[in-house]
PDB file as gemmi writes it, atoms N, CA and C in Angstrom:
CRYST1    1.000    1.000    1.000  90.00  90.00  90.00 P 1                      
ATOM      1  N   UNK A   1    -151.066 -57.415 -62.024  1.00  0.00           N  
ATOM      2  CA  UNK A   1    -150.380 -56.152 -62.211  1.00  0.00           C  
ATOM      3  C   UNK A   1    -150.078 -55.484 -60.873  1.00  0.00           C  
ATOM      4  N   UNK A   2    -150.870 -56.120 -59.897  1.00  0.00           N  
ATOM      5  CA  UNK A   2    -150.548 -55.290 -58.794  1.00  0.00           C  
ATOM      6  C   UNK A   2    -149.394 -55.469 -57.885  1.00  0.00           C  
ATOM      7  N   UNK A   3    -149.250 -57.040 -58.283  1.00  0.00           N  
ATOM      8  CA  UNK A   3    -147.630 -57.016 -58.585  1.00  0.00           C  
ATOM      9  C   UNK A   3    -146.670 -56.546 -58.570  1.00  0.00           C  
ATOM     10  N   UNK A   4    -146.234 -56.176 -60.002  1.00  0.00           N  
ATOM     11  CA  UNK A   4    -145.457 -55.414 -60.234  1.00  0.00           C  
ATOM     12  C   UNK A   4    -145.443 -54.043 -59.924  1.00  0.00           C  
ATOM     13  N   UNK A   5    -146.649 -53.432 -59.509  1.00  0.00           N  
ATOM     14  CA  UNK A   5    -147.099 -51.936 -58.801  1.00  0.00           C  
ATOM     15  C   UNK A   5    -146.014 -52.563 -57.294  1.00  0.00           C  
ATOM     16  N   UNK A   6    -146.268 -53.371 -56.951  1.00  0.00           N  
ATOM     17  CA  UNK A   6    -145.312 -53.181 -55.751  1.00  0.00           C  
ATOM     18  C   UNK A   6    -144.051 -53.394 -55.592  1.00  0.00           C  
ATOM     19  N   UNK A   7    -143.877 -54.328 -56.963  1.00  0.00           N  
ATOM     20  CA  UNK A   7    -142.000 -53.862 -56.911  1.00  0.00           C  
ATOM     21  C   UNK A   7    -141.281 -52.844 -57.746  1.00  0.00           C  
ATOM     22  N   UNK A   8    -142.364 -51.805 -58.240  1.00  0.00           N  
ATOM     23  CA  UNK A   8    -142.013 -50.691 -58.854  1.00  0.00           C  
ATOM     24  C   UNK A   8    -141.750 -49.816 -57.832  1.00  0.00           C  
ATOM     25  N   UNK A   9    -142.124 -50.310 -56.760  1.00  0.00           N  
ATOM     26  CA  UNK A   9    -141.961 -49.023 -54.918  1.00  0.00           C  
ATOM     27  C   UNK A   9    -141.210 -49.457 -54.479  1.00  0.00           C  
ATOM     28  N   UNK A  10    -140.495 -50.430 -54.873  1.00  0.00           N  
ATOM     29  CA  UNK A  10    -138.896 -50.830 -54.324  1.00  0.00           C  
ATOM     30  C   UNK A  10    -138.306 -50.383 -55.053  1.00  0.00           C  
ATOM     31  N   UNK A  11    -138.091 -49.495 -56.200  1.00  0.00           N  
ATOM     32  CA  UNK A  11    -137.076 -48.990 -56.990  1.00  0.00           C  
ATOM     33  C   UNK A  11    -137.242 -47.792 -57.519  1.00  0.00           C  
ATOM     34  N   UNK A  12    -135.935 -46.777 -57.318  1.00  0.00           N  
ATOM     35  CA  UNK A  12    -136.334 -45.201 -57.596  1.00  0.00           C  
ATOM     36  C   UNK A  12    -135.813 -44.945 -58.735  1.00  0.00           C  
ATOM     37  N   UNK A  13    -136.981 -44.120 -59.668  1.00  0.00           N  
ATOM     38  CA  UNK A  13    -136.271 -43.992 -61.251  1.00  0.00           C  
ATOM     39  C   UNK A  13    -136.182 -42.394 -60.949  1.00  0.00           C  
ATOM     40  N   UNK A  14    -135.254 -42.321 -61.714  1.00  0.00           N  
ATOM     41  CA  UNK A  14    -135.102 -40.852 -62.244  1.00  0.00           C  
ATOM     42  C   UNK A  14    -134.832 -40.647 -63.945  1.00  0.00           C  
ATOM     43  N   UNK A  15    -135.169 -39.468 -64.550  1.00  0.00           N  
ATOM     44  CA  UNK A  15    -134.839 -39.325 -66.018  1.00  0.00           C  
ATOM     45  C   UNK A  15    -133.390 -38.361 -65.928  1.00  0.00           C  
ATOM     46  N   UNK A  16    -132.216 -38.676 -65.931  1.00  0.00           N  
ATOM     47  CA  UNK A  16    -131.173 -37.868 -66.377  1.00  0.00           C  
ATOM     48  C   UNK A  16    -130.705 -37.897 -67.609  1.00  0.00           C  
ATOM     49  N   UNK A  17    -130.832 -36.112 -68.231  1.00  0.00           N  
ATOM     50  CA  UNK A  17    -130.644 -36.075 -69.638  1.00  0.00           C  
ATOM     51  C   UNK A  17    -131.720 -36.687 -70.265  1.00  0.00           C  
ATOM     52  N   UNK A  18    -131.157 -37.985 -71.430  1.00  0.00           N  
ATOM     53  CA  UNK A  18    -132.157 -38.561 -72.137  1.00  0.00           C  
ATOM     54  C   UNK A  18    -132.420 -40.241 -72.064  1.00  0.00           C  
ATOM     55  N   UNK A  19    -131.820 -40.292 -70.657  1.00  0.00           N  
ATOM     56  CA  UNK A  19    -131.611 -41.264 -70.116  1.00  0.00           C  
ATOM     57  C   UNK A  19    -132.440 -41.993 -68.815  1.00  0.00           C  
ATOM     58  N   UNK A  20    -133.257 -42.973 -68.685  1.00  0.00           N  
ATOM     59  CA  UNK A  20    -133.934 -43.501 -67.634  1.00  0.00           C  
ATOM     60  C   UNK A  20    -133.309 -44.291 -66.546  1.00  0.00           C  
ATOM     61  N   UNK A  21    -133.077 -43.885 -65.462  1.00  0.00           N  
ATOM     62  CA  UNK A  21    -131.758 -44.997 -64.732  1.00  0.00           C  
ATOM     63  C   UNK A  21    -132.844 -45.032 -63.353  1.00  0.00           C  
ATOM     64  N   UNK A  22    -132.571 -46.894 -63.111  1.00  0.00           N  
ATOM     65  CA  UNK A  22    -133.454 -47.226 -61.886  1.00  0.00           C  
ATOM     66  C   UNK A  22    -132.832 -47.568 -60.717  1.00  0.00           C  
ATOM     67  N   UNK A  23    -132.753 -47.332 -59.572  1.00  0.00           N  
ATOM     68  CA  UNK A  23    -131.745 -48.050 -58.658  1.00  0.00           C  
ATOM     69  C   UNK A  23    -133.349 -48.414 -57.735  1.00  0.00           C  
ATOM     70  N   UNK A  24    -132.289 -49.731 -57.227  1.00  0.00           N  
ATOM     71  CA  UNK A  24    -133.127 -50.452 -56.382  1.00  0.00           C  
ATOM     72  C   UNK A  24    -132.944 -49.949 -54.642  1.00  0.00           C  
ATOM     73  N   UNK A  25    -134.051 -50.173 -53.972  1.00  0.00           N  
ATOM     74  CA  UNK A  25    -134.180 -49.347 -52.517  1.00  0.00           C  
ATOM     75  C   UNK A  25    -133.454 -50.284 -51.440  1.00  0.00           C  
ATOM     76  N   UNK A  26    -132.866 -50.424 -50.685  1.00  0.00           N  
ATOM     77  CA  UNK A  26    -132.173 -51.684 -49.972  1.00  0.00           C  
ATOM     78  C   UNK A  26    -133.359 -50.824 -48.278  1.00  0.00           C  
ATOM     79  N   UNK A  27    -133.660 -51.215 -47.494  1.00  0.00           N  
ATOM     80  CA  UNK A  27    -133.702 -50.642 -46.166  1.00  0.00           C  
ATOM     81  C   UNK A  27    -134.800 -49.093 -46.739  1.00  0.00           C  
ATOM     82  N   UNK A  28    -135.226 -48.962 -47.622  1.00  0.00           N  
ATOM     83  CA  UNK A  28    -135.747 -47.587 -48.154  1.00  0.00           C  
ATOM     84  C   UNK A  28    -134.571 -46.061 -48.386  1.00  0.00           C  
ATOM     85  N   UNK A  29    -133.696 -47.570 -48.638  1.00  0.00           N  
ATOM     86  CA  UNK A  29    -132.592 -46.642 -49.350  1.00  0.00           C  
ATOM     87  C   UNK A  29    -131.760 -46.527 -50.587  1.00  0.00           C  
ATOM     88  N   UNK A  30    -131.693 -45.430 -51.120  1.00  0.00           N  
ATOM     89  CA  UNK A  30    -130.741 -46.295 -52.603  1.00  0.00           C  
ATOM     90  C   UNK A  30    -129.717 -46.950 -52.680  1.00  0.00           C  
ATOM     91  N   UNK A  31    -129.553 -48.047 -53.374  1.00  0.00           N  
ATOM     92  CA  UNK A  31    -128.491 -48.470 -53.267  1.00  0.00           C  
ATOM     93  C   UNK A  31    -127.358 -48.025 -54.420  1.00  0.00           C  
ATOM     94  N   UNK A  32    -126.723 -47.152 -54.558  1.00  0.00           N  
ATOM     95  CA  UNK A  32    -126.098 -46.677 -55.789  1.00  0.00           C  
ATOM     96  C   UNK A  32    -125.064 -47.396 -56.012  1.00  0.00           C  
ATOM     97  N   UNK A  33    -124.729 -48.831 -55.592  1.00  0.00           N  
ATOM     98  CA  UNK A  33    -123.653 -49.425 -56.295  1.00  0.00           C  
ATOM     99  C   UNK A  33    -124.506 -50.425 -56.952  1.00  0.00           C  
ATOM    100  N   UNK A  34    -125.799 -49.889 -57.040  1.00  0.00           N  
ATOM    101  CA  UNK A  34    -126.748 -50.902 -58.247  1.00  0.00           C  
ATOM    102  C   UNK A  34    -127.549 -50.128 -59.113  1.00  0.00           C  
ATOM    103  N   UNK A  35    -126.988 -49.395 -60.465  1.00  0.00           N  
ATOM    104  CA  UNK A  35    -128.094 -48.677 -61.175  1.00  0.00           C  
ATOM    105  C   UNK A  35    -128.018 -49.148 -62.282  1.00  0.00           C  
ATOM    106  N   UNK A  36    -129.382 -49.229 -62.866  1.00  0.00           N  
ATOM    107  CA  UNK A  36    -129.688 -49.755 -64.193  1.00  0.00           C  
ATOM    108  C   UNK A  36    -130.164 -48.646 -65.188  1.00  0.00           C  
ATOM    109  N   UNK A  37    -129.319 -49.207 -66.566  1.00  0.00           N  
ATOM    110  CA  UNK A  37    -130.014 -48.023 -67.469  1.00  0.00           C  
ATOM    111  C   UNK A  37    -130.934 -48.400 -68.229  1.00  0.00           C  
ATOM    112  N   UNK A  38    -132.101 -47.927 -68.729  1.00  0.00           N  
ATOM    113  CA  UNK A  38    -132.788 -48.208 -69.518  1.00  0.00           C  
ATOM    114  C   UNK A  38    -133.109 -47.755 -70.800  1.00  0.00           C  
ATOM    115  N   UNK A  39    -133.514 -49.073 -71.758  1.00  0.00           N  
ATOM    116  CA  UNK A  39    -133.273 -48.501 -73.392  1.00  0.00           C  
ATOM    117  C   UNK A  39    -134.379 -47.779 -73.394  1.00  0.00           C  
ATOM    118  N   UNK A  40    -134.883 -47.184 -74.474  1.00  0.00           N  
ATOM    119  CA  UNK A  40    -136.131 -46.591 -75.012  1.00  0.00           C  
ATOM    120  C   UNK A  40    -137.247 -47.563 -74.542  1.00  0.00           C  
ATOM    121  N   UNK A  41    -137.001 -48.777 -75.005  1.00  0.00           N  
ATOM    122  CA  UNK A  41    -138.784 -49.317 -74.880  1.00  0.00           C  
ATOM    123  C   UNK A  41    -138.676 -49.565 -73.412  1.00  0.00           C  
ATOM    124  N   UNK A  42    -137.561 -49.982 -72.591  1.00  0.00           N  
ATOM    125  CA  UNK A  42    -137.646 -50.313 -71.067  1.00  0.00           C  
ATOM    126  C   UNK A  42    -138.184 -49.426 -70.472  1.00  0.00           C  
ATOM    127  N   UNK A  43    -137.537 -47.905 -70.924  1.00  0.00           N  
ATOM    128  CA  UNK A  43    -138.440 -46.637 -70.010  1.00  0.00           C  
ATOM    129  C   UNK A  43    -139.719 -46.780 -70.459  1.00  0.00           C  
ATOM    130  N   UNK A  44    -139.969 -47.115 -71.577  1.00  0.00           N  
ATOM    131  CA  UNK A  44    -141.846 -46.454 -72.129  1.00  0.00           C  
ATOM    132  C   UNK A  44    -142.433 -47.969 -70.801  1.00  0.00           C  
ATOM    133  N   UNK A  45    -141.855 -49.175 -71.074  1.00  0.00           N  
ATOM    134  CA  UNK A  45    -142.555 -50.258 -70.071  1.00  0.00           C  
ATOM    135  C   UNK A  45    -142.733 -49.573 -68.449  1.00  0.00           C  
ATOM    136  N   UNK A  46    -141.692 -49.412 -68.274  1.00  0.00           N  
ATOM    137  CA  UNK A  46    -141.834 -48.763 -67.132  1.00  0.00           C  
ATOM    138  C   UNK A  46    -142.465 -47.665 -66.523  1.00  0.00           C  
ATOM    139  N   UNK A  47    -142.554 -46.664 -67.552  1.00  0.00           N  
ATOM    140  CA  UNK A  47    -143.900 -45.535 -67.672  1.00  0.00           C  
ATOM    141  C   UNK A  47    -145.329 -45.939 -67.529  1.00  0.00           C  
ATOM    142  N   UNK A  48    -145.232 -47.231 -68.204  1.00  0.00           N  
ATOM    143  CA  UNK A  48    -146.610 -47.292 -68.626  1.00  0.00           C  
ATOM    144  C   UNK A  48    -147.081 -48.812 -66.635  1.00  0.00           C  
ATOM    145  N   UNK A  49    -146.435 -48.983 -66.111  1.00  0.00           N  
ATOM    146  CA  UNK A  49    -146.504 -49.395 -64.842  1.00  0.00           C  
ATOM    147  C   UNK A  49    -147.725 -48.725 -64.112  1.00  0.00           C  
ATOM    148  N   UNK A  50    -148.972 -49.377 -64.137  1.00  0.00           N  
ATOM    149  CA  UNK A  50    -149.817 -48.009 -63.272  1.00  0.00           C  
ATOM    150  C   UNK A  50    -150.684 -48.288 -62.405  1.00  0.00           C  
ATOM    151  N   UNK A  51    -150.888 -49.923 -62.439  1.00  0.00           N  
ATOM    152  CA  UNK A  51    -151.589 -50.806 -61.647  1.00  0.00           C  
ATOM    153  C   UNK A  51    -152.882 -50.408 -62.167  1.00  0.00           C  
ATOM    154  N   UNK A  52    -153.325 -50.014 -63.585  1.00  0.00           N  
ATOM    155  CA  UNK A  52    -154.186 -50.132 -64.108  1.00  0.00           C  
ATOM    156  C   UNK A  52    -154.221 -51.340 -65.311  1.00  0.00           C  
ATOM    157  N   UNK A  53    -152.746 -50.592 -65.756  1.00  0.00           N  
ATOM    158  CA  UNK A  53    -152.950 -51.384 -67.395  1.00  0.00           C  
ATOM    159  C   UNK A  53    -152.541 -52.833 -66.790  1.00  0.00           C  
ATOM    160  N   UNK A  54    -153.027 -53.772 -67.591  1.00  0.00           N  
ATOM    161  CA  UNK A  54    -152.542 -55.020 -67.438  1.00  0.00           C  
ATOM    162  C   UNK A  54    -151.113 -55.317 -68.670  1.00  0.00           C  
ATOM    163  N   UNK A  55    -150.569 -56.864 -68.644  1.00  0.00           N  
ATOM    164  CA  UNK A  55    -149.108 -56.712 -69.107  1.00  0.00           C  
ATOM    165  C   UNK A  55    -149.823 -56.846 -70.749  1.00  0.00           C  
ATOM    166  N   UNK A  56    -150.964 -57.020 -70.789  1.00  0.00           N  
ATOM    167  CA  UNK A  56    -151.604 -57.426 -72.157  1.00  0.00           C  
ATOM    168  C   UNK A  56    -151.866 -56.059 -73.138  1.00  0.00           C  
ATOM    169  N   UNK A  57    -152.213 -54.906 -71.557  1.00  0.00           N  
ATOM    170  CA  UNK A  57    -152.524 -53.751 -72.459  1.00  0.00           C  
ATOM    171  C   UNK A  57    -151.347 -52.789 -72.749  1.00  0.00           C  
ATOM    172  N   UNK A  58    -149.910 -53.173 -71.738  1.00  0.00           N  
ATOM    173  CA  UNK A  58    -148.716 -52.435 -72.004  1.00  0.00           C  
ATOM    174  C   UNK A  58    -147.852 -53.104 -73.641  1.00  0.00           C  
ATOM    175  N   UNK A  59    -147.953 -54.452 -73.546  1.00  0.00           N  
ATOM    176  CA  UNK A  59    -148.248 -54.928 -74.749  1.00  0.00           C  
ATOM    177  C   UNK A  59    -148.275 -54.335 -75.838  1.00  0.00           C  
ATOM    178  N   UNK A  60    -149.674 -53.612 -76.027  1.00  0.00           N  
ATOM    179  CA  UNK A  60    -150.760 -53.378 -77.078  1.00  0.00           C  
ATOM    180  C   UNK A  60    -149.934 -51.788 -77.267  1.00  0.00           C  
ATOM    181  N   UNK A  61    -149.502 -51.580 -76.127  1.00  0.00           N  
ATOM    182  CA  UNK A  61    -149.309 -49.850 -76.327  1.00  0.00           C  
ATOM    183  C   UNK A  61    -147.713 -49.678 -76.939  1.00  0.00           C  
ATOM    184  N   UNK A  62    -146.787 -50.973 -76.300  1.00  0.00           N  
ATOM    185  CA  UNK A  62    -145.449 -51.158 -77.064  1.00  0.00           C  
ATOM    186  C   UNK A  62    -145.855 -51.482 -78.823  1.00  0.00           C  
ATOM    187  N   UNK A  63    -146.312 -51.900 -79.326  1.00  0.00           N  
ATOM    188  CA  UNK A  63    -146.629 -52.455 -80.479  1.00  0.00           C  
ATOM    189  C   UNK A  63    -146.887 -51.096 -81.094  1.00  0.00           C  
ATOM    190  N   UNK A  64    -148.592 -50.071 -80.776  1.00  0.00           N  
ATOM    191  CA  UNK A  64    -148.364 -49.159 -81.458  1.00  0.00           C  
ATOM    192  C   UNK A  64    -147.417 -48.217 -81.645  1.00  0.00           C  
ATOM    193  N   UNK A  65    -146.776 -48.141 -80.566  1.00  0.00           N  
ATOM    194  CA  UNK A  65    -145.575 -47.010 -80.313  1.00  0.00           C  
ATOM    195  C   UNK A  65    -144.214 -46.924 -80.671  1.00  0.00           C  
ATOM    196  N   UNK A  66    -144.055 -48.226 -81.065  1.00  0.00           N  
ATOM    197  CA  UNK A  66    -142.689 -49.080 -81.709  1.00  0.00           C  
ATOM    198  C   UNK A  66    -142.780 -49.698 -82.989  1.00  0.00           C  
ATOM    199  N   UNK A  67    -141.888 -49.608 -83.773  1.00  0.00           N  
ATOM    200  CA  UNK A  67    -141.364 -50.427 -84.662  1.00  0.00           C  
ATOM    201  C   UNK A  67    -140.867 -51.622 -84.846  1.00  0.00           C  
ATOM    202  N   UNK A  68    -141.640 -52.588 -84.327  1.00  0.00           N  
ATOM    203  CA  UNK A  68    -141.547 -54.550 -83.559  1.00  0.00           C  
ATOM    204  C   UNK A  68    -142.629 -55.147 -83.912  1.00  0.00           C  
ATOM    205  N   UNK A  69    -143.304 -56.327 -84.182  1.00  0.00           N  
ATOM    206  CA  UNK A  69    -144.083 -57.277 -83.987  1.00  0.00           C  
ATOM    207  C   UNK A  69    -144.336 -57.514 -82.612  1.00  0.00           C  
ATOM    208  N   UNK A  70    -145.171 -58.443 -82.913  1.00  0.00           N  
ATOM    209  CA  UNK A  70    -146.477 -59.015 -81.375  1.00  0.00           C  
ATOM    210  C   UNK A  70    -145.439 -59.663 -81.001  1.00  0.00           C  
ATOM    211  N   UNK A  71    -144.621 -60.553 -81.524  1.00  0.00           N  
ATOM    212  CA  UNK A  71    -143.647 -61.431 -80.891  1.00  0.00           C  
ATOM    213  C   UNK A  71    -142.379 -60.937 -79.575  1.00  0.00           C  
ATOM    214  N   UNK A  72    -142.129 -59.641 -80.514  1.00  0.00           N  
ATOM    215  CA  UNK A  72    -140.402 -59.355 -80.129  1.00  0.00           C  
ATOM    216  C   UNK A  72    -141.176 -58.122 -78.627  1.00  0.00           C  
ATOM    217  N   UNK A  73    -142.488 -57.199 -78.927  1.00  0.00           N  
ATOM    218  CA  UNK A  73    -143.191 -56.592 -78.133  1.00  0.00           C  
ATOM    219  C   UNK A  73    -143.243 -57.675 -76.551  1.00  0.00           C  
ATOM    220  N   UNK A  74    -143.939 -58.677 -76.569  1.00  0.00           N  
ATOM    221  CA  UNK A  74    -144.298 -59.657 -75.640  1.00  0.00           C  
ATOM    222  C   UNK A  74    -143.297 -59.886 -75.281  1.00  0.00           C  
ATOM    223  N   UNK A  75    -142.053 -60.223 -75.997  1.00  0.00           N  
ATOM    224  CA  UNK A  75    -141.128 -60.958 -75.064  1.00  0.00           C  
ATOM    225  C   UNK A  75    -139.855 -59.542 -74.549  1.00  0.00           C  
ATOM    226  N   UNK A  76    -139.902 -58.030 -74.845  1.00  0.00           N  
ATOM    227  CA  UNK A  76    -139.642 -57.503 -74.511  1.00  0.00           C  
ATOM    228  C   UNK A  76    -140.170 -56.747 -72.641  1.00  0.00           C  
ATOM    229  N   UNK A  77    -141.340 -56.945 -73.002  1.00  0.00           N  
ATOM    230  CA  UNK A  77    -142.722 -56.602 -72.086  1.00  0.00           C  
ATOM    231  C   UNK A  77    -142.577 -57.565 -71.171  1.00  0.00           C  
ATOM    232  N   UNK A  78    -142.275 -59.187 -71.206  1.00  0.00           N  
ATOM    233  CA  UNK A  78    -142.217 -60.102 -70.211  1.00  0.00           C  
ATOM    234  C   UNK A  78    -140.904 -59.894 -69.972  1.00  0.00           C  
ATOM    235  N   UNK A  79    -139.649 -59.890 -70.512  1.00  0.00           N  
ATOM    236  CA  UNK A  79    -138.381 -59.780 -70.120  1.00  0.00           C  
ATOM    237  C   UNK A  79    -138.364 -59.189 -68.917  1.00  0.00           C  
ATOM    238  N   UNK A  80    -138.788 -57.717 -69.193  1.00  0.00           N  
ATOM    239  CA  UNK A  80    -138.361 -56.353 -68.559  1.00  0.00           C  
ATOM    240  C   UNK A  80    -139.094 -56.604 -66.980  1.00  0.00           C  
ATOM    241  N   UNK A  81    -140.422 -57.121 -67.080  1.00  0.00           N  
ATOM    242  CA  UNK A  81    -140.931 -57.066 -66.019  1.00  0.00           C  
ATOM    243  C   UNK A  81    -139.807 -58.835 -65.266  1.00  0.00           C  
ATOM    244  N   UNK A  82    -139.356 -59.694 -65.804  1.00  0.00           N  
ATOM    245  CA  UNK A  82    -138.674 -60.529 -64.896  1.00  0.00           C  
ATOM    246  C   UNK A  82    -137.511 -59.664 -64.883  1.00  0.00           C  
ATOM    247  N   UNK A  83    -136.820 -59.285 -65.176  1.00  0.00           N  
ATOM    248  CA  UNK A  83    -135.506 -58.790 -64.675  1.00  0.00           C  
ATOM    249  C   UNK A  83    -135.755 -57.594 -63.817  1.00  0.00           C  
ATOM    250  N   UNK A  84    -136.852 -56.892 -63.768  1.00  0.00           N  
ATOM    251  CA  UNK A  84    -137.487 -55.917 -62.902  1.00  0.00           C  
ATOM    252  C   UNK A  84    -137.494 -56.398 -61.419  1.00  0.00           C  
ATOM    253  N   UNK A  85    -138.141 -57.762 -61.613  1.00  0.00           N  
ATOM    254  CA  UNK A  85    -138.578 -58.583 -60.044  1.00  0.00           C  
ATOM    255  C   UNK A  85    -136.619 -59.102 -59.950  1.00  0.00           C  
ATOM    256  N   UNK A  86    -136.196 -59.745 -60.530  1.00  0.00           N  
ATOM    257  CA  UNK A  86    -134.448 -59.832 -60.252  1.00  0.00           C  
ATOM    258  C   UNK A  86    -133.967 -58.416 -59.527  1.00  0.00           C  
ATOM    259  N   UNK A  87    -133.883 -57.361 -60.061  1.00  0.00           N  
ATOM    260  CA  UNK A  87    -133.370 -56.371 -59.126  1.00  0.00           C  
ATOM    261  C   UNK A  87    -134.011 -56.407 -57.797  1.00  0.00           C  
ATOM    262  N   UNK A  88    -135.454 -56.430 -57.648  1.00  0.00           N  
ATOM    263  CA  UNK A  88    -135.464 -56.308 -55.928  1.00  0.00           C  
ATOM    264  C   UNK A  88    -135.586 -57.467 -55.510  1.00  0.00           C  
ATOM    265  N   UNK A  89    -135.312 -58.524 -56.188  1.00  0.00           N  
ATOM    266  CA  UNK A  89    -135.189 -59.745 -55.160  1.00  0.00           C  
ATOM    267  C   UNK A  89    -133.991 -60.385 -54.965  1.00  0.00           C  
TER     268      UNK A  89                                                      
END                                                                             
C-alpha cells in the first residue's frame, strides 16, 4: 500500500461541484492537458488511499458502501489502482 501512497503524491485531486477530477504532477506541476474524472466508486477508492488500509480492506469498505459483489468490488479496486499507476507513469 505504500505504494500506491506514493503515487497518490504524484497526482492532485480536487472535488469540483459533485465531481472528483485528478491531474497528474509532471516536474511538481499540474499538468492540465491531463485530467481525469472520477465515477462515484473511483472517488470513494481514492478517499479511502491512506497508507493504512490495505487493497483487501478498501475492498471490504467498497462492498459495504456499494451496491456490487466481491467480484465486480475487486476488480473495480484493482482496476482503479492500475490505471492510477498508468497516469504517473
Amino acid at each position: 500500500m505504500e505504494h500506491i501512497n506514493q503515487i497518490k503524491s504524484k497526482v492532485v485531486c480536487r472535488k469540483i461541484d459533485e465531481e472528483m477530477v485528478l491531474v497528474p504532477l509532471v516536474n511538481d506541476v499540474a499538468d492540465m492537458n491531463v485530467i481525469y474524472t472520477l465515477n462515484e466508486v473511483a472517488a470513494f477508492i481514492w478517499e479511502q488511499i491512506d497508507g493504512v488500509k490495505s487493497i483487501e480492506d478498501i475492498t471490504k469498505l467498497v462492498l459495504q458502501n456499494f451496491d456490487t459483489d466481491a467480484q465486480t468490488a475487486e476488480k473495480d479496486v484493482s482496476d482503479f489502482i492500475r490505471d492510477l499507476n498508468q497516469i504517473v507513469n
